[in-house]
Backbone bond lengths (Angstrom), bond angles and torsions (degrees), N, CA, C in turn:
res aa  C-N    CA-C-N  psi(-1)  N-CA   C-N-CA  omega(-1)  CA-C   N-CA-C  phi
1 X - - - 1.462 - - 1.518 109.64 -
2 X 1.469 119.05 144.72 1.477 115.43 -168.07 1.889 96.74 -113.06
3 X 1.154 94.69 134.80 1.794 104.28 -175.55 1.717 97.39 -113.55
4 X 1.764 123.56 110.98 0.896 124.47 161.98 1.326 114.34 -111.41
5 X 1.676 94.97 -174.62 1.555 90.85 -174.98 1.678 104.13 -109.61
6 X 1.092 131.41 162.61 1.606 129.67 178.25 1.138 124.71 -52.20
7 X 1.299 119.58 -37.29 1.616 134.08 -171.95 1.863 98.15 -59.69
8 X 2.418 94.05 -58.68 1.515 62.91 -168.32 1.863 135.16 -96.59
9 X 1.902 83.89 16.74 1.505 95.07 -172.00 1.810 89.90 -67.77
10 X 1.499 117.91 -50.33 1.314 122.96 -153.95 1.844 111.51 -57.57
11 X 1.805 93.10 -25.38 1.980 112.00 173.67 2.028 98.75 -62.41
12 X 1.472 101.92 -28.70 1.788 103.49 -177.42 1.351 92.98 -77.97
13 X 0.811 130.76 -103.78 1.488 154.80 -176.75 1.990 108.18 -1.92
14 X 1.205 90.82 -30.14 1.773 101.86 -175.84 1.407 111.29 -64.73
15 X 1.409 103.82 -28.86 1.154 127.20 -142.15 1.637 117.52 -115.04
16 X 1.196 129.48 93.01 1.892 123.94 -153.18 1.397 98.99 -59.92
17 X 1.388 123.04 -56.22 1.658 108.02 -164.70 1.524 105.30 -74.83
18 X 1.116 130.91 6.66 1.827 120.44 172.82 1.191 115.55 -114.98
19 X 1.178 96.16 -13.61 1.788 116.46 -172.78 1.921 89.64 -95.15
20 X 0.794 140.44 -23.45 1.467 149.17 146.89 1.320 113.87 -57.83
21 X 1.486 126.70 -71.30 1.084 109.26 171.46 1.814 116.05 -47.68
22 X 1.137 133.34 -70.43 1.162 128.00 175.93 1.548 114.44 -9.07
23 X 1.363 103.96 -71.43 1.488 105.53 -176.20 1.306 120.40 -45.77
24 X 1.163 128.73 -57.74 1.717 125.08 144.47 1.298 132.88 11.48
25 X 1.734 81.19 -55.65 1.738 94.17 -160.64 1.063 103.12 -91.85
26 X 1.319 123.27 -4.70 1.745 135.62 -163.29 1.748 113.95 -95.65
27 X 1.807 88.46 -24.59 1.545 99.74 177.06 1.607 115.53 -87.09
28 X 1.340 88.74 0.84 1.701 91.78 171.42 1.422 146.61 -116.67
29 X 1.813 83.49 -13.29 1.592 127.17 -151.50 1.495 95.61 -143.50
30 X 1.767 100.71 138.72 1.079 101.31 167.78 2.021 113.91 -91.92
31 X 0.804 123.72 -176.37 1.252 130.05 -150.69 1.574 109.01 -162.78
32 X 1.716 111.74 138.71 1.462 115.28 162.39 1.122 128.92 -160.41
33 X 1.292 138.53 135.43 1.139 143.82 -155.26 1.313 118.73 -117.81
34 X 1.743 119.03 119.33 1.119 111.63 -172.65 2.060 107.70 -123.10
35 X 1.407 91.16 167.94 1.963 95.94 171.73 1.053 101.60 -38.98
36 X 1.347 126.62 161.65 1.379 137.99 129.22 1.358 116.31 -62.77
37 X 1.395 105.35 159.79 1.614 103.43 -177.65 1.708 118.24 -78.66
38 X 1.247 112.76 1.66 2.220 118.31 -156.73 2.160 69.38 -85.59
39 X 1.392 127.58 -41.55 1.445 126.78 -155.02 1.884 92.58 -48.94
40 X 1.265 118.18 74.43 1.765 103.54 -167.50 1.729 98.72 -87.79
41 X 1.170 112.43 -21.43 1.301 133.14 165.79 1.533 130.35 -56.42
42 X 1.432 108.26 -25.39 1.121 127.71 163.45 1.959 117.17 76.39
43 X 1.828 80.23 41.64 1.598 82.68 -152.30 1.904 81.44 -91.24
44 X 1.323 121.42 -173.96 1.305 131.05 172.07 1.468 111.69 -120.06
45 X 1.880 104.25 149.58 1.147 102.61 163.05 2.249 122.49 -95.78
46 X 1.272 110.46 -165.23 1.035 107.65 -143.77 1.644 96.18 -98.12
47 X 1.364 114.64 113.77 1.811 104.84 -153.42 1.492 93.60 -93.36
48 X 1.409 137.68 8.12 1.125 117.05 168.05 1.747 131.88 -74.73
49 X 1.055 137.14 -10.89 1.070 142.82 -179.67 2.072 108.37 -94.79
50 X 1.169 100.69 -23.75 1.664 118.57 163.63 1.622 111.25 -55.83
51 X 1.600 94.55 -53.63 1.597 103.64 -179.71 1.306 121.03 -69.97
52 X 1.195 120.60 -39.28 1.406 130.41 159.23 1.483 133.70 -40.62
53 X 1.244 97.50 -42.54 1.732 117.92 167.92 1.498 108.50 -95.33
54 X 1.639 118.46 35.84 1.708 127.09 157.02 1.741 92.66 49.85
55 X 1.166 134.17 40.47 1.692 130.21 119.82 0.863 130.57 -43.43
56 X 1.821 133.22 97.65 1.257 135.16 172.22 1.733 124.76 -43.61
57 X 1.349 93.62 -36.11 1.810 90.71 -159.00 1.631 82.24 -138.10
58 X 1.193 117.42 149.02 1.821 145.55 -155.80 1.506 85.72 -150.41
59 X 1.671 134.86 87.26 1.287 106.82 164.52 1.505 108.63 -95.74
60 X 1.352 100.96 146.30 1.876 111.32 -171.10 1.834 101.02 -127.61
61 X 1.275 94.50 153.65 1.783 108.05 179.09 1.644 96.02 -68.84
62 X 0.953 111.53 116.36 1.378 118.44 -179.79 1.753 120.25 -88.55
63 X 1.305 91.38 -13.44 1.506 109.11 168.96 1.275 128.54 -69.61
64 X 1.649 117.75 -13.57 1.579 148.05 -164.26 1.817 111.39 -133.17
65 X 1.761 93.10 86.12 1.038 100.16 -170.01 1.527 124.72 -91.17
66 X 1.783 86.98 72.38 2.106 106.91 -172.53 1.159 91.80 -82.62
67 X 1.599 96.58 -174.29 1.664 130.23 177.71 1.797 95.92 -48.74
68 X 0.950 115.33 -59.78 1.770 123.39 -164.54 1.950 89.13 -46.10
69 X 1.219 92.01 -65.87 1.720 89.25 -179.62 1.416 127.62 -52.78
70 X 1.248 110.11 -36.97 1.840 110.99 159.75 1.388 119.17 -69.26
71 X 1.203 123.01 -39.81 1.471 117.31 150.61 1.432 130.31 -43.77
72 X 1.470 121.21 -40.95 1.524 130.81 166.10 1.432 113.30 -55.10
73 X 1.300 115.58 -40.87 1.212 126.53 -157.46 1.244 103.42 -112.45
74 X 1.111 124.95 24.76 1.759 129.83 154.14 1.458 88.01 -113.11
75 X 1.013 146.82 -47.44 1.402 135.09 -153.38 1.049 95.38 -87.14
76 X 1.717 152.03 -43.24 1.348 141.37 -175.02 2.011 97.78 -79.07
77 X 0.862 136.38 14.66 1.401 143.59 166.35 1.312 122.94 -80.35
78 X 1.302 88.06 -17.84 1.847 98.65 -179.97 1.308 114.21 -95.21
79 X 1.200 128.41 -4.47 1.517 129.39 163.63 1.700 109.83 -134.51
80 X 1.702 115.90 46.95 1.053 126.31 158.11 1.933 106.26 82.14
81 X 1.210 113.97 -1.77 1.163 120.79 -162.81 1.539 118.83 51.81
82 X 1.351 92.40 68.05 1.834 103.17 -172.42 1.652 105.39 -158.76
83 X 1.638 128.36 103.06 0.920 137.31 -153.97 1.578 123.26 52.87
84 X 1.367 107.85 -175.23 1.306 132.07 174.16 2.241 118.45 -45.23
85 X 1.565 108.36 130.30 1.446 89.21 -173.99 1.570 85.46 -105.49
86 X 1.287 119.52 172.69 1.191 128.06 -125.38 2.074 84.31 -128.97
87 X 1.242 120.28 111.27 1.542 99.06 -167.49 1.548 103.28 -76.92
88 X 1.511 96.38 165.94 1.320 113.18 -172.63 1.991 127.85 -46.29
89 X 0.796 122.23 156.95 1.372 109.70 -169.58 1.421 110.23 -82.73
90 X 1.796 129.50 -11.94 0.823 142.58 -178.63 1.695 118.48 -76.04
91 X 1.588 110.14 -37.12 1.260 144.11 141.44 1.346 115.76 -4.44
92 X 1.569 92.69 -76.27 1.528 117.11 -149.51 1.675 105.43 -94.79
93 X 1.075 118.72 26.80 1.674 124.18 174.20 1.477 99.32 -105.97
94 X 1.661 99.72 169.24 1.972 94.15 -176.08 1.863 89.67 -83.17
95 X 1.244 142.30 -20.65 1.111 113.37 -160.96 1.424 115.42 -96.05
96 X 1.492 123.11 22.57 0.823 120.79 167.43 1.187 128.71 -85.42
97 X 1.612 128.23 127.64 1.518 144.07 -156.74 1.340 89.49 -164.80
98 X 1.937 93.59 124.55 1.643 131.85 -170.44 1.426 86.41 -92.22
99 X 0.935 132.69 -51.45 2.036 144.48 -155.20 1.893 81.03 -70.02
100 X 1.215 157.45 -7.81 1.649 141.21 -161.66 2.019 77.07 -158.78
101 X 0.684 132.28 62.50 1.830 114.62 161.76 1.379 129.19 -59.83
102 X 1.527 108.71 -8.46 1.251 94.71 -167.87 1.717 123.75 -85.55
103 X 1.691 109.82 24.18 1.054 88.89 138.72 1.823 125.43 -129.70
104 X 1.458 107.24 82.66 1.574 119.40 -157.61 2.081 72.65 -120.03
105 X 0.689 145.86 46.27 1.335 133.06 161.05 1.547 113.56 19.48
106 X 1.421 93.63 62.40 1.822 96.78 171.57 1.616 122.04 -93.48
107 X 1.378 137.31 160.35 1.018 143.98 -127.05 1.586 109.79 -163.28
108 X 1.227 121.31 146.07 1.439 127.76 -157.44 1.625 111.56 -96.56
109 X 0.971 140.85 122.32 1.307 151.78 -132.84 1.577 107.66 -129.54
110 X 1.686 135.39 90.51 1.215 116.92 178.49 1.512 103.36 -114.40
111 X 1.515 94.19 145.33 1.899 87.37 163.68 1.558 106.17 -142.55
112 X 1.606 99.12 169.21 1.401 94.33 -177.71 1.568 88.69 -117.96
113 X 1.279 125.20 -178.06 1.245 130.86 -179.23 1.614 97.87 -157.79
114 X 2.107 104.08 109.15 1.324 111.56 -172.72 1.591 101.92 -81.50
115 X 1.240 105.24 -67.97 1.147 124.80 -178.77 1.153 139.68 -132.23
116 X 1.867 117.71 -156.33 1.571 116.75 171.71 1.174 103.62 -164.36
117 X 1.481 121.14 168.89 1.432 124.84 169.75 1.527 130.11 -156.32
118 X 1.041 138.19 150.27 1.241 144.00 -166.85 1.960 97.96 47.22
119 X 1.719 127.66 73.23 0.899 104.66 156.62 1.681 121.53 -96.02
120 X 1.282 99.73 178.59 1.916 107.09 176.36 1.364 96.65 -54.94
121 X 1.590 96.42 148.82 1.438 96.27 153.80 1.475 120.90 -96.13
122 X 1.287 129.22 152.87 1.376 144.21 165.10 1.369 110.33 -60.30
123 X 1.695 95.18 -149.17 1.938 117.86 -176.21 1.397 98.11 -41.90
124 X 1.385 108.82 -42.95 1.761 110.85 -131.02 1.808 86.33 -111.72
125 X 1.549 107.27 -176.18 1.648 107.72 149.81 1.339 126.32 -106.19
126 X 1.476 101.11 1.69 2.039 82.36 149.46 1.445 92.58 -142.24
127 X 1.742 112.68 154.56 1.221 138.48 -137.89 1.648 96.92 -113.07
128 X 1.345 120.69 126.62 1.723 103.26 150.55 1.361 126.75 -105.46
129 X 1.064 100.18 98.32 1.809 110.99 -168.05 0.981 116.83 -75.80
130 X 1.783 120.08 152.32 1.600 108.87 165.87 1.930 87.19 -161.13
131 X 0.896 126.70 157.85 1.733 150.76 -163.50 1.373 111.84 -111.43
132 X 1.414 79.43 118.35 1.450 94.72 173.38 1.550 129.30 -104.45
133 X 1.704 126.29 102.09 1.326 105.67 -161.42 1.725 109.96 -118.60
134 X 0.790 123.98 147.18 1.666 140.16 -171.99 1.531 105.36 -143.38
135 X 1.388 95.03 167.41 1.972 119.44 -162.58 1.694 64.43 -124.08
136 X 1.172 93.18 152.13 1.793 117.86 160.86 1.674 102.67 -139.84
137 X 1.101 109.33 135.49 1.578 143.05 -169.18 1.587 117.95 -173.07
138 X 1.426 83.06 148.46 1.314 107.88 -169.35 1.660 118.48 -43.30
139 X 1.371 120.20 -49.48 1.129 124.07 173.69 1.906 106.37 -104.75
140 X 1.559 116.26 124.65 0.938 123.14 -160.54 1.959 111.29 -70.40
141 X 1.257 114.34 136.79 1.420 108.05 -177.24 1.381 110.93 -150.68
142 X 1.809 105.74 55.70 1.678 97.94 172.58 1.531 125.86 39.70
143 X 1.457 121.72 35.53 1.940 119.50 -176.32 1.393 66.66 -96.82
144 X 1.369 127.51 119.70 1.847 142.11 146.85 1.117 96.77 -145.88
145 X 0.930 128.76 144.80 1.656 145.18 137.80 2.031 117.77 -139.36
146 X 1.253 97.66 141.45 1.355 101.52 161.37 1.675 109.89 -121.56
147 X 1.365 103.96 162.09 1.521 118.40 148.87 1.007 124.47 -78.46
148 X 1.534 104.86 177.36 1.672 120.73 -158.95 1.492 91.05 -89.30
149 X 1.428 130.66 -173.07 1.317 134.75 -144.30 1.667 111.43 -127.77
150 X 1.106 145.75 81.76 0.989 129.56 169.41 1.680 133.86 -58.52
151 X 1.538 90.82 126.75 1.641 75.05 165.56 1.725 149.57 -120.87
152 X 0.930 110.88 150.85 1.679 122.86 -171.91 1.261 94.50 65.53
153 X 1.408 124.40 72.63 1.888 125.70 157.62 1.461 98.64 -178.67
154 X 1.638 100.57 104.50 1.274 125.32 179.19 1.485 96.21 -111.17
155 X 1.503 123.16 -11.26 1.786 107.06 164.69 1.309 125.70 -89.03
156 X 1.283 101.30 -17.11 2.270 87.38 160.56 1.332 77.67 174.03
157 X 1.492 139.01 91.45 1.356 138.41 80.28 1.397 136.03 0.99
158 X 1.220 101.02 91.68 1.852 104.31 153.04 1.235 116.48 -95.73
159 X 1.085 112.53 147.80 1.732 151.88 161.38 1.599 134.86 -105.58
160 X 1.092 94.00 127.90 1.489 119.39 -163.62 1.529 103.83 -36.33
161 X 1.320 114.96 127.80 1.153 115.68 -169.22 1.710 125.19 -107.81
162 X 1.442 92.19 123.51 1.422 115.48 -150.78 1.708 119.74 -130.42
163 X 1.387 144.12 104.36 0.959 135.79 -170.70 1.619 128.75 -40.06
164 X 0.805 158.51 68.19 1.701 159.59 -157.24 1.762 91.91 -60.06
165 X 1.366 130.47 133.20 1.617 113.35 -172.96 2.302 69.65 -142.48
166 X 1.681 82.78 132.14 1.458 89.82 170.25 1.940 100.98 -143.12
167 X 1.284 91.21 150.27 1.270 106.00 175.13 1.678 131.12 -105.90
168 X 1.413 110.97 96.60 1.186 137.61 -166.25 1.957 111.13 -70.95
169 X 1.511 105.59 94.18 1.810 99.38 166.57 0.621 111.48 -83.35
170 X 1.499 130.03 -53.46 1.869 136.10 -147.95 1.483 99.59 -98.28
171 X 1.266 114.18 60.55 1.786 111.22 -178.66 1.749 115.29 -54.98
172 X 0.948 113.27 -10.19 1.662 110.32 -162.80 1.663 92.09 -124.95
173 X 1.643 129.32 26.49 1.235 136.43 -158.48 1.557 99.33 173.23
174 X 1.151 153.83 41.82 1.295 164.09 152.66 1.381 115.60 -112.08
175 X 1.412 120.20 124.23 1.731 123.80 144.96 0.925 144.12 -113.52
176 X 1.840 127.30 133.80 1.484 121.80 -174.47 1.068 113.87 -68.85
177 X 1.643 142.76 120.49 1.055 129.54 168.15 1.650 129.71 -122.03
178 X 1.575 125.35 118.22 1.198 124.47 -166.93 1.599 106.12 -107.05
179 X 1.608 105.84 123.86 1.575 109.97 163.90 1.409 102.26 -107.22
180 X 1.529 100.41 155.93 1.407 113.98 179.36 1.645 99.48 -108.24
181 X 0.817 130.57 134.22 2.016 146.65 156.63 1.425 122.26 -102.28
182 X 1.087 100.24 156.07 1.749 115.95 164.60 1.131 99.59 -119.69
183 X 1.615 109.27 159.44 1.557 108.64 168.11 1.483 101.87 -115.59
184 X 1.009 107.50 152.66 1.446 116.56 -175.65 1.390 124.80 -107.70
185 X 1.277 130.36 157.10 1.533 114.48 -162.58 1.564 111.49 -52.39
186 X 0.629 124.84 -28.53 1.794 137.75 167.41 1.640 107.19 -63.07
187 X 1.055 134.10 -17.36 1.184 125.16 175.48 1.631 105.05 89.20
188 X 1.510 115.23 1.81 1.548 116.51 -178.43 1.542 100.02 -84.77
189 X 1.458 100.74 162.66 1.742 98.47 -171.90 1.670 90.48 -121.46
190 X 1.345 98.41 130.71 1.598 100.95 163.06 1.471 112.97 -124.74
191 X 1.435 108.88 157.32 1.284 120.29 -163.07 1.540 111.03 -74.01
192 X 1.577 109.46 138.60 1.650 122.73 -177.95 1.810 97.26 -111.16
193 X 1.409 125.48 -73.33 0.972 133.22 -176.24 1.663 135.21 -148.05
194 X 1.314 144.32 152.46 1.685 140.67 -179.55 1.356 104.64 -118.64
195 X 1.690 96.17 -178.79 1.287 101.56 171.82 1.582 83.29 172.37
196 X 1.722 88.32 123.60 1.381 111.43 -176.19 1.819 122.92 -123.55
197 X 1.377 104.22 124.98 1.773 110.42 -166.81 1.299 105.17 -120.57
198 X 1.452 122.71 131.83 1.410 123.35 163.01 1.996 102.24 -55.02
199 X 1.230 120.12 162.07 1.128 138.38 167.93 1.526 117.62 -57.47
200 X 1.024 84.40 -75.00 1.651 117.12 -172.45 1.896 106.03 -42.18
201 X 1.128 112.29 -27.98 1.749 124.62 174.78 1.272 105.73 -82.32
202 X 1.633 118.14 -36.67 1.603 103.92 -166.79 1.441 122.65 -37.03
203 X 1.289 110.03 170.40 1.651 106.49 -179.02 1.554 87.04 -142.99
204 X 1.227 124.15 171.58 1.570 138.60 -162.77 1.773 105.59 -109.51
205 X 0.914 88.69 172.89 1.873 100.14 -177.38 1.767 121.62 55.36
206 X 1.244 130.24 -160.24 1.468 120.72 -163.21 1.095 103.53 -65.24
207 X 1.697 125.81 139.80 1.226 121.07 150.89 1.511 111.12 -119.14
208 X 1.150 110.61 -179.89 1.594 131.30 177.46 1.702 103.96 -128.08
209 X 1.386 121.27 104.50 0.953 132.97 -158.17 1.798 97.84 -102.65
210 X 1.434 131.22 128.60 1.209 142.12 174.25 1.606 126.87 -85.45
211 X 0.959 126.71 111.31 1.502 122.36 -149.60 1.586 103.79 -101.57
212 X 1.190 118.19 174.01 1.973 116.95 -160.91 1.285 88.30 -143.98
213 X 1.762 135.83 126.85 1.212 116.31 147.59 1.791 141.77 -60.02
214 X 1.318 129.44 -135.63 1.559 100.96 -175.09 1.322 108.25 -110.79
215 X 1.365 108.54 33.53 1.668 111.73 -176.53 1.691 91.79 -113.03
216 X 1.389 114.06 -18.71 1.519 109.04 173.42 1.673 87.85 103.69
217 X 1.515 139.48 30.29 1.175 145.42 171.07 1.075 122.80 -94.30
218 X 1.697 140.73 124.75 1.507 132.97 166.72 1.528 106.56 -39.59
219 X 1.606 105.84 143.96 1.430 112.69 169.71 1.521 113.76 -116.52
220 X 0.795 117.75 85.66 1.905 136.37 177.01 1.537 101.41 -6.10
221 X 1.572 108.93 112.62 1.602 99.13 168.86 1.599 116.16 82.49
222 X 1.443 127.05 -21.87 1.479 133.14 -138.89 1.743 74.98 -105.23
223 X 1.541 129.78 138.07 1.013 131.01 -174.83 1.854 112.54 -176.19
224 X 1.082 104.07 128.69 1.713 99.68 170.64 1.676 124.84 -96.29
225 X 1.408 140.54 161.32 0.955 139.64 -142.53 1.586 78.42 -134.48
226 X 1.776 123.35 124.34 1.228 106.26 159.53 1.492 109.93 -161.30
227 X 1.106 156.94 155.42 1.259 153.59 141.57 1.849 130.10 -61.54
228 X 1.657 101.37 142.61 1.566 84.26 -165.33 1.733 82.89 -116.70
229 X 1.010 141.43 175.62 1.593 171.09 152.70 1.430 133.44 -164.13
230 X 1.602 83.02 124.58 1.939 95.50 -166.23 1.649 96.54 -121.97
231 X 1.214 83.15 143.34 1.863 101.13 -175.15 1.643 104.56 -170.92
232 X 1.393 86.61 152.57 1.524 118.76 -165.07 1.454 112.65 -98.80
233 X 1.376 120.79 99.13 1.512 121.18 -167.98 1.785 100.27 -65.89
234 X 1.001 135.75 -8.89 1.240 139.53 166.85 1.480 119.81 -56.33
235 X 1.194 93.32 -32.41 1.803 114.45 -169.54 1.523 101.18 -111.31
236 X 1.491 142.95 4.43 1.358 146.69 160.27 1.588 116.48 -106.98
237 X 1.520 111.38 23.51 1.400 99.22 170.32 1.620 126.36 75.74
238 X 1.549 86.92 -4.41 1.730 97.20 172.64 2.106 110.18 -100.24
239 X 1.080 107.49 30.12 1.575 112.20 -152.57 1.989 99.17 -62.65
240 X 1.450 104.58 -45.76 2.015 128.66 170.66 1.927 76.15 -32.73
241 X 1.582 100.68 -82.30 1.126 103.35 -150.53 1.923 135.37 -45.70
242 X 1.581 101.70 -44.43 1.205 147.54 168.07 1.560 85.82 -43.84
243 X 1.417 125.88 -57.13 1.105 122.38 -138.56 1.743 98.17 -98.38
244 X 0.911 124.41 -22.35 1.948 143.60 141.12 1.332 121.60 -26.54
245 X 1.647 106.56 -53.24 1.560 108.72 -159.46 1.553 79.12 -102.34
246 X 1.493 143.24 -18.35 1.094 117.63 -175.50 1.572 110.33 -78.09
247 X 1.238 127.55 -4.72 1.640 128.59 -147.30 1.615 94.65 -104.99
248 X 1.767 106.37 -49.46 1.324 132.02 139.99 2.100 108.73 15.24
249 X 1.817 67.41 -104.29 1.466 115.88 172.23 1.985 102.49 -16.61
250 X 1.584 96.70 -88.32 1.644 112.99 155.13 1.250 116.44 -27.00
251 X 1.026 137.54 -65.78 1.562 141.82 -169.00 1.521 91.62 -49.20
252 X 1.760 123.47 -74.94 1.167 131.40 -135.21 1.953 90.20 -77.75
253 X 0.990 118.49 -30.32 1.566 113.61 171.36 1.505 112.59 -54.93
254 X 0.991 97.66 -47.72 1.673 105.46 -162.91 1.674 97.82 -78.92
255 X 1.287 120.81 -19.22 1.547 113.15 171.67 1.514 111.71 -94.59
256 X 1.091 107.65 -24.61 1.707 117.20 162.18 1.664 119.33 -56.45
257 X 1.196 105.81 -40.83 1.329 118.03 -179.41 1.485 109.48 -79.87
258 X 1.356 130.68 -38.75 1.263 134.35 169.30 1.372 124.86 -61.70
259 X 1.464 100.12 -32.95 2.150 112.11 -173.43 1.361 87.42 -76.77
260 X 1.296 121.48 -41.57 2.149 122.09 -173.77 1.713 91.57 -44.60
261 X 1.328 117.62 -78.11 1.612 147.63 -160.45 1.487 92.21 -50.35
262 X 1.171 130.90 -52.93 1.614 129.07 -177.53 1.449 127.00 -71.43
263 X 1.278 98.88 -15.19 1.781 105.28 161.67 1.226 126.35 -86.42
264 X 1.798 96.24 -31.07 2.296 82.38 169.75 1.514 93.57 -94.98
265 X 1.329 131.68 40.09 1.470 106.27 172.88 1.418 110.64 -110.00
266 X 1.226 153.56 152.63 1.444 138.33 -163.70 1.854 111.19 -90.25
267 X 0.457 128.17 93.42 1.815 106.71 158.54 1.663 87.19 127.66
268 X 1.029 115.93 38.11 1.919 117.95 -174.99 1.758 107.27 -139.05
269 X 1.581 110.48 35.42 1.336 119.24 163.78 1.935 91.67 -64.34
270 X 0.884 136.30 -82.65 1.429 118.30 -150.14 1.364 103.00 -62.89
271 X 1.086 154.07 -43.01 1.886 139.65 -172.13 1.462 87.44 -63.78
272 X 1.649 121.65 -38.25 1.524 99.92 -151.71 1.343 97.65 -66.33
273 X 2.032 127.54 -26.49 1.400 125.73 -168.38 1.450 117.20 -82.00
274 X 1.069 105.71 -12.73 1.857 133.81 157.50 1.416 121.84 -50.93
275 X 1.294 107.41 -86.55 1.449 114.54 170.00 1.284 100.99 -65.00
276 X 1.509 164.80 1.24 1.104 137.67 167.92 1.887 97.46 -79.05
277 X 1.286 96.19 -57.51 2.189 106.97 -171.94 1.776 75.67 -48.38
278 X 0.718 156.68 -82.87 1.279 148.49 -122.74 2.106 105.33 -79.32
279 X 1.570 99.83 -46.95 1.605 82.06 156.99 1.200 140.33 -57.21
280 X 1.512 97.45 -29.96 1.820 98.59 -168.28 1.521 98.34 -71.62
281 X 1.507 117.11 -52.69 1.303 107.10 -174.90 1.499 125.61 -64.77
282 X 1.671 128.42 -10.28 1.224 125.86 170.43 1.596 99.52 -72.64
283 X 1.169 125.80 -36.87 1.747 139.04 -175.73 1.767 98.62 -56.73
284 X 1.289 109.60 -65.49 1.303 100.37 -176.16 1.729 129.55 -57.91
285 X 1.608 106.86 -24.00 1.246 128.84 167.93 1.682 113.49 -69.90
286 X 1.071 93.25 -35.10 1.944 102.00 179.30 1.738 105.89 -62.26
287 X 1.429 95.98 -64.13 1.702 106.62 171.58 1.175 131.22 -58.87
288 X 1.489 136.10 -2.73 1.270 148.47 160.75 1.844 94.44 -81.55
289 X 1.254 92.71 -85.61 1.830 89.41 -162.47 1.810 102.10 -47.86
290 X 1.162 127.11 -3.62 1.373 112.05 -179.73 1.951 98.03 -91.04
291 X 0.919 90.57 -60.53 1.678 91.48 175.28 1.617 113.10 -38.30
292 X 1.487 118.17 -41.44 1.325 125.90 -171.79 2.051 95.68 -90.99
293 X 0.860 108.19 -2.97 1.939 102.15 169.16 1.398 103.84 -91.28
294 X 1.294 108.47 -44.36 1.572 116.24 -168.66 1.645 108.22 -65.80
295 X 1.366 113.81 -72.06 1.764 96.62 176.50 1.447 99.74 -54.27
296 X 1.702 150.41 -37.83 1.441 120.24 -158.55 2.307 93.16 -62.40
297 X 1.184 111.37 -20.13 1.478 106.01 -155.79 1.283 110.06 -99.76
298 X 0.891 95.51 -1.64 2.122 107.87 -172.09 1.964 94.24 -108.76
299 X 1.669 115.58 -10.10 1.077 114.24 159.99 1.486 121.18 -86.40
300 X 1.217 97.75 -46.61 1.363 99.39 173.42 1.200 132.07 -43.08
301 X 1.887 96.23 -42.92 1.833 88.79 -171.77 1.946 90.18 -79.40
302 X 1.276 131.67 -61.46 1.563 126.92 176.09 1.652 99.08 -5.72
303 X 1.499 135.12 -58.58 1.439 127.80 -154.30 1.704 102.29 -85.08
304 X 1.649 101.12 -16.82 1.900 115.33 -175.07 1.686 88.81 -71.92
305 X 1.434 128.60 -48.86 1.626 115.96 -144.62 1.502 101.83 111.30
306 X 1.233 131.41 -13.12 1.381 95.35 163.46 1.459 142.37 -120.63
């Protein structure tokens, strides 16, 4: 078994042709990944992109109950949190490659978020809450959104109701994740409560979502009100389009992966200033046609009924 350290698995991983080889070695070999030692803080790094590149073992400070640890602990949830989870079957074929996803059969993700009830209180004794929800995946792609802010009603607050539309690659390696905030007279938001779900489990229509304080603890009663809907822009007549933001998608990886490669390379200041003008502008092109998929699809379902 090979025991590295994060820094230089994360120098592989940056990187498509080593971050390839790796995977290789992962299908043969077990593998594990630990902190670096500068973490004196005992903070964690981010084990999803580890998992992606078929890393058996992600060890994390378990004492530091961050995002990395709510991420652990949605993924060991799926087999009761009792041994080893078993990676996806999609995973475990040779043609699977995280660095090109687009063909991982990913799928369009909307939610609404009605409400909540009985949350913690914050600074004060009454709370102005508002939700914060994000997709977490391996390769980072802006899926955040929050709501608008209610104020003084931390016992069941609703919020303006608004479609959240996220775009799901790593379906068998994605998590929904909702934080709850207060805002504070400063307008700073501090944390009330989360609640973190692998993807791949969601189920469709109303849910009642169960919230954890920041030790990773059930909070009695503390719960959000929200709807989930998953659909396949392939199957709504947007397939041209679908098939745009996926090429997109590809492009901006493969220039991501090149700007990484052009900074440890010596004497490649101009390609590196090349391929960067050339990411940003595939990025800004990505975020138009995604914005313009999302209202055509958040219409669609409105004319469906839901």
């Amino acid at each position: 078994m090979s025991s590295l350290n994060e820094t230089k698995v994360e120098k592989i991983c940056s990187q498509s042709a080593k971050g390839r080889e790796l995977m290789h070695h992962n299908r043969r070999h077990l593998s594990r990944v630990y902190p670096k030692g500068q973490r004196i803080d005992s903070s964690n790094y981010n084990p999803l992109i580890f998992w992606a590149c078929n890393v058996h073992m992600a060890a994390l400070n378990f004492q530091t109950p961050d995002k990395a640890m709510q991420l652990n602990q949605a993924l060991f949830a799926l087999n009761g949190h009792s041994g080893y989870v078993l990676q996806p079957e999609q995973m475990r074929v040779p043609s699977y490659d995280p660095f090109f996803p687009s063909h991982l059969n990913g799928f369009t993700l909307q939610i609404i978020i009605y409400g909540g009830r009985h949350l913690p209180r914050g600074s004060r004794s009454i709370s102005n809450p508002f939700v914060e929800v994000e997709i977490c995946e391996p390769q980072e792609n802006g899926n955040k959104y929050k709501t608008n802010v209610v104020v003084d009603n931390g016992i069941c607050p609703t919020w303006q109701l608004s479609t959240l539309v996220f775009d799901v690659i790593f379906p068998d390696i994605s998590f929904l994740r909702f934080t709850v905030y207060e805002e504070d007279m400063f307008s700073d938001p501090n944390f009330l409560a989360h609640a973190t779900f692998t993807v791949r489990n969601l189920k469709t229509g109303f849910r009642s979502v169960p919230l954890k304080n920041s030790s990773n603890e059930d909070l009695e009663l503390a719960s959000l009100l929200i709807h989930i809907q998953i659909t396949d822009d392939k199957m709504n007549g947007m397939e041209d389009l679908y098939s745009s933001i996926q090429q997109l998608r590809v492009r901006t990886t493969e220039l991501s992966s090149q700007v990484c490669e052009s900074v440890w390379a010596p004497g490649s200041h101009n390609s590196y200033q090349q391929q960067l003008s050339e990411l940003q502008v595939t990025q800004h092109q990505l975020m138009e046609l995604t914005a313009m998929r999302n209202q055509r699809s958040v219409t669609h379902n409105c004319e469906n009924g839901f």
